[in-house]
N, C-alpha and C positions, 0 to 999 in steps of 0.2 A: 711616811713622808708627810709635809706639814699640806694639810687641808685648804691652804690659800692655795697652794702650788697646784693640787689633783681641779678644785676646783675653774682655775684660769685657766689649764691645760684643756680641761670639756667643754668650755664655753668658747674655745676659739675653737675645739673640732667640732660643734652644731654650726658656727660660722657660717665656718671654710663645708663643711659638708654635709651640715643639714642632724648629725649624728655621730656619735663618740665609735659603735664600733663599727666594721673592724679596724676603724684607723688609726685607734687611738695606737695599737702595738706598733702598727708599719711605719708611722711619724716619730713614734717614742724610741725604734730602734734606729729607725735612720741617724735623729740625733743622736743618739750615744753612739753607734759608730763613729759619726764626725770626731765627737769627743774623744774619742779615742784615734783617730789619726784612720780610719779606716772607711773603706768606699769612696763612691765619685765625688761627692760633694767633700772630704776630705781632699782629694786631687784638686776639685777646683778652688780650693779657697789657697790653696797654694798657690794657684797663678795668681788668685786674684791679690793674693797680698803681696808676691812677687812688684805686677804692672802697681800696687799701689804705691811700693816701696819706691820704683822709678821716679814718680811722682812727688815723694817725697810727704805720702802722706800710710807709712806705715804706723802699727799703733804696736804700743804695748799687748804685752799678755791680758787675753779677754778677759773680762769679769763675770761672771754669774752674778743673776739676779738671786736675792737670799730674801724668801718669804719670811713669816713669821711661824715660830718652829711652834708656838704654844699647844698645838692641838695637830694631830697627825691621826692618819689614815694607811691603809693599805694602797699600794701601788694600785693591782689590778687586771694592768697590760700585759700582757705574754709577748717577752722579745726570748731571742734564741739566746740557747744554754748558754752559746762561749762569751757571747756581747753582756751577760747577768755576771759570768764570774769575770770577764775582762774587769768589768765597773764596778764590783763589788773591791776587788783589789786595789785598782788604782783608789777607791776610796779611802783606805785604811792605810794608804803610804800619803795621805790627803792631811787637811785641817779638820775634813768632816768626821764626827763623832759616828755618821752611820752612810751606808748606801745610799738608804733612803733620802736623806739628807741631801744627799748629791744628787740625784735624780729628780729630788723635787727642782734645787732649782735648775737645771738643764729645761726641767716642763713649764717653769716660771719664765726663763726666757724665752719658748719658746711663744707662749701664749704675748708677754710684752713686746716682744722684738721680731719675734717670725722667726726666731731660730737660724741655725747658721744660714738660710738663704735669706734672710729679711738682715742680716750682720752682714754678709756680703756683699746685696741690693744697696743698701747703707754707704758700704766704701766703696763701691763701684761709683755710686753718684757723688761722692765724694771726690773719686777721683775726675772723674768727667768733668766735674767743674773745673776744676784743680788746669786738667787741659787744654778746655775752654780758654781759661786767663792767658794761660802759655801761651797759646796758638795765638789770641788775639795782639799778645805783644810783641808776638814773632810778628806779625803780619805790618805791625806797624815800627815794627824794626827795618823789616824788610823795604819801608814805603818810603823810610826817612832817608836810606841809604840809595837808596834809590834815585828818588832825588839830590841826593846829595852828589853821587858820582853824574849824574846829569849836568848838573849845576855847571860842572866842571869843564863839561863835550858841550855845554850851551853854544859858546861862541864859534863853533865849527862848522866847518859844511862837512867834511868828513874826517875819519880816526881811523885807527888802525887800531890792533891787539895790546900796541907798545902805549899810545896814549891812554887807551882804558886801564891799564895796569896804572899810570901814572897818576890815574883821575879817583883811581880806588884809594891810594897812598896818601892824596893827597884832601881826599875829600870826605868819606864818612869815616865815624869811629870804629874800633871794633874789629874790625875785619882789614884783612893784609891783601895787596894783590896776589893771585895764584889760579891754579885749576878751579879749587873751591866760589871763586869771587865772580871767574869768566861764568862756571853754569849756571851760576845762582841770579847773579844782577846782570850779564852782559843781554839776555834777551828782555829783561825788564827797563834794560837803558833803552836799548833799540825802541821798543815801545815807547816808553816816554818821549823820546826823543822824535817819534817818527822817523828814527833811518830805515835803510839796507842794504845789505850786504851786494857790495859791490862787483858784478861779473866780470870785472876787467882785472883788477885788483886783489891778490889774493889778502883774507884775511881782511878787507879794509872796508869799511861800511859809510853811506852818503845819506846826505839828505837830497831823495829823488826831486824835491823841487828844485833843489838848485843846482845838483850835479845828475846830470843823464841818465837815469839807468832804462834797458829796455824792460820791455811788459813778458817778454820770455828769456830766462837764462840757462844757462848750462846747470843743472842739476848737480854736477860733478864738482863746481864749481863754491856750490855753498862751502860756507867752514863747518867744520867734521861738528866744532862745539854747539853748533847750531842745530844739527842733524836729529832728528829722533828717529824712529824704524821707519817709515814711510818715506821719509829724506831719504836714508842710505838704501833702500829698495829699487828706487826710481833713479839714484844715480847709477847702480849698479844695473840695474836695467839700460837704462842709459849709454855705457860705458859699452855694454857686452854691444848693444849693436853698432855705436860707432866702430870698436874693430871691426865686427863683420862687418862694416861697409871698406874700412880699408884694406882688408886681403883678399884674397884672390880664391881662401880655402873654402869650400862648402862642402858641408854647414861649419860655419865659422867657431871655434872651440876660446874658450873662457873661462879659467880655471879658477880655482879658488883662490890660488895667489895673485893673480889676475884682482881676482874680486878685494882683496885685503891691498894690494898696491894702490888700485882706484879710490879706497876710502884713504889714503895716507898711509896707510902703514897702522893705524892707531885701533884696529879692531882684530878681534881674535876668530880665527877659523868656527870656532861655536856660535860666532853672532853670525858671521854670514854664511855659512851653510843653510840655516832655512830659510834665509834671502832669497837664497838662488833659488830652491826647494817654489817657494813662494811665489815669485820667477815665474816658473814654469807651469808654473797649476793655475796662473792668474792670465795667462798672456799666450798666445798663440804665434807660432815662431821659433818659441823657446823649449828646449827639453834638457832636465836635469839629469844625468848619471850620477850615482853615487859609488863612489871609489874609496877604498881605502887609500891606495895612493896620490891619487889627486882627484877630487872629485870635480866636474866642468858641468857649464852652462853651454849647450851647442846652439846654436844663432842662425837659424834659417830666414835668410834675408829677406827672398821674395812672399813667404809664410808671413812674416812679418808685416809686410807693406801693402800685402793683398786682404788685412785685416788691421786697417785701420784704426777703423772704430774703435775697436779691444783695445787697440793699440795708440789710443790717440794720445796718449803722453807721450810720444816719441814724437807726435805729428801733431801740435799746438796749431788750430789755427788762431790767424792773427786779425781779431774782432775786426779792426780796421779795411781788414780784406773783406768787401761784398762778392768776391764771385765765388763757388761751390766748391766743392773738394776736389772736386776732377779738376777744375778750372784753372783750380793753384799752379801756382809757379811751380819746378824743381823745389822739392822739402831741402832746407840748407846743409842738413847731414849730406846730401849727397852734392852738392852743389862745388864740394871743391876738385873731387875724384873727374868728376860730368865735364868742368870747368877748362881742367887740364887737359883731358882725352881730349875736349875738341880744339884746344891749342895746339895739340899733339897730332891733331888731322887736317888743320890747315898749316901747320910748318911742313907734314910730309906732302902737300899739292903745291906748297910753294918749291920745294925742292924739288917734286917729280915733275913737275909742272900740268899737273893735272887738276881736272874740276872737281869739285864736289860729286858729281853723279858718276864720275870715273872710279872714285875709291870703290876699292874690292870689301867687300863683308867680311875680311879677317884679316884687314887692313885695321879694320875699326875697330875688331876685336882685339887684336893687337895694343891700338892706343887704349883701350879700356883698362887690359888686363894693369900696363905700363903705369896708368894712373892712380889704378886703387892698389897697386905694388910700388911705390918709389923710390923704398930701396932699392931695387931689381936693379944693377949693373945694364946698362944700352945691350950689350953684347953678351947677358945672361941669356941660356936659351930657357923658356917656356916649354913645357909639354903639355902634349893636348890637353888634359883636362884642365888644363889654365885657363883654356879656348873657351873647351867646352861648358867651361862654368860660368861663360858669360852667358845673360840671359836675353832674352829680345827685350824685353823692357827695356835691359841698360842701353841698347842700341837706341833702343828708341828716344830716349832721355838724351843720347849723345845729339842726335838728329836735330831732337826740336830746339836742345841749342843753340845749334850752328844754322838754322831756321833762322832762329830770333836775333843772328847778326846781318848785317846785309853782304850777303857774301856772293851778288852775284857778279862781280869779276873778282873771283880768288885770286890771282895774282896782284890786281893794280890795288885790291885793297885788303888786301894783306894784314898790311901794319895797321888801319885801322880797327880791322877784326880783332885783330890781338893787343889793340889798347882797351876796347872794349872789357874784352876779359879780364884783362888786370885791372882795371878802373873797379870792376863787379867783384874783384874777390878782397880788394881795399876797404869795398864798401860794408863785408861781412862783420855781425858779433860774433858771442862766442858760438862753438859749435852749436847747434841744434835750437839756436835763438832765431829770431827772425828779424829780416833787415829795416831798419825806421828810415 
């Protein structure tokens, strides 16, 4: 082998190691394995030329560096049997006149260039830059379009789905309204723009200064395109206790199609099953079964309400409100079930002509059940544990109601009682938001 090649190959192993053996063999074979298409660093320079390829910065067939042949030496190194005649062969079906030949410059590159990991290190930062550029143009692609469908939503106070598509079409280049345009730009618009999505309105987004929105919304309520996994968690959490507040059953059950109805329809049993999962391990109230046939989220009301804290995403308070948690008014989840039952108990003292202190405790139970059920048929009957699953708390919530009207002549004021109520259920947002 030529003498520049043995030469630059020991002077980079003192280097890198202070001394030529025993490395000189385990570096001399590694390379020529590469060379030969064999071991890890043969595996990785195939991805790496792969992601370069992406990149668009693949290269031709490597070159070896070629010393000067004038003066030759012996090898030296000891690599194993099979990798000596593997290279000895591919040499001879080669340009090169001898092995040696070949080996020197494999050891030539090795010393000039670091060998396939310093070729690789090479097109790796090669390619990195390469990304670099992409991504910074993507970024100001993305900024131009940005403002551009902005530009568009400037003059509005608010938009819906139909006018973003219209403002995509109509406003940057490149890009078509579609799925692709809503995930990419529509939360980049919002931002620009300062909206949000609107709780009254499905799909339709305001600008909060100048059209109303409140400081709590219905979670259920966002657009799906909006959602990430914390979104669709807390709606689904969300969603499973408003049923349990509306039936009668305990613990209240929430199935997974339950869970996929709530999001739209637009999510697959594999996303929300560790929703639920998630659910239950996060939140106190809630317990997961796992089913092949349907798998359910079970909803223990009073578990729920008796842990607030845990649970204070169900139960926002509302900054505005200086008195304590206890102090709070009825939570608005429950305010419209509470609402009804105690219309439902002073329609029945108006008919029976009885007081308030008159009604029977399963008089009350009765209007409760009647409330958080309004499907129920007047002339359905209930069975006890309809009764029985009413709690004293809901009694007690029905009570402090009908407190809070002035009901002390039920008969003569009647009709005022029950404008009241419906004045208060006028004045509600959406579910589980709080009243401004």
């Amino acid at each position: 082998m030529p003498v520049e090649a043995r030469e630059a190959f020991d002077d980079t192993l003192r280097e890198r190691f202070a001394r030529t053996n025993p490395y000189g063999g385990i570096e001399l074979e590694r390379e020529l394995r590469a060379v030969l298409d064999e071991g890890p660093l043969a595996e990785l320079r195939e991805t790496v030329e792969a992601v370069a390829e992406t990149f668009g910065q693949a290269d031709g067939e490597e070159k070896t560096r070629s010393p000067d042949r004038s003066e030759t030496t012996p090898v030296q190194y000891r690599i194993a049997e099979d990798v000596r005649a593997s290279i000895m062969e591919l040499a001879e079906r080669s340009d090169y006149r001898s092995a040696g030949a070949f080996v020197g410059d494999v050891m030539l590159t090795y010393a000039v260039e670091g060998g396939i990991v310093g070729r690789l290190t090479e097109k790796l930062d090669r390619v990195r830059k390469t990304a670099e550029r992409e991504h910074d143009s993507e970024i100001d692609t993305k900024e131009r379009r940005t403002i551009a469908i902005a530009d568009e939503l400037a003059d509005t106070v608010q938009f819906d789905l139909r006018d973003f598509d219209r403002a995509v079409d109509q406003g940057p280049r490149g890009i078509d309204a579609g799925a692709y345009a809503k995930r990419e730009y529509l939360p980049r618009v919002l931002d620009e723009l300062g909206f949000v999505w609107s709780p009254s309105e499905a799909e339709t987004f305001v600008d909060p200064d100048i059209v109303e929105a409140p400081d709590y919304r219905d979670p259920t309520a966002k657009p799906t395109i909006l959602m990430d996994e914390a979104d669709r968690q807390l709606a689904l959490k969300f969603e499973a206790y408003r049923n349990a507040v509306s039936t009668w059953e305990r613990p209240a059950s929430f199935t997974l199609t339950d869970a996929i109805d709530a999001l739209g329809g637009r999510v697959s049993r594999q996303t929300v099953r560790p929703l639920l999962r998630e659910i239950a391990e996060e939140s106190p109230g809630f317990q997961y079964t796992d089913s092949k046939e349907e798998p359910l989220l079970s909803v223990r009301r009073d578990e729920v309400k008796n842990a607030r804290e845990a649970n204070s995403d169900l139960f926002p308070k509302d900054p505005s409100d200086e008195t304590s948690d206890s102090e709070q008014s009825i939570d608005e989840t429950d305010r419209h079930w509470v609402d009804d039952a105690a219309r439902r108990v002073l329609s029945f003292c108006e008919k029976a002509d009885f007081t308030l202190e008159d009604v029977p405790p399963q008089v009350i139970g009765n209007k409760i059940v009647r409330a958080q059920n309004p499907e129920l048929p007047s002339d359905e009957y209930c069975d006890d544990s309809a009764f029985d699953s009413v709690t004293e708390a809901e009694h007690d919530l029905v009570w402090k109601r009908l407190e809070e009207i002035d009901t002390e002549d039920p008969i003569g004021d009647i009709d005022a009682s029950m404008d009241t109520l419906a004045a208060n259920e006028r004045g509600l947002t959406t579910d589980g938001g709080h009243r401004r």
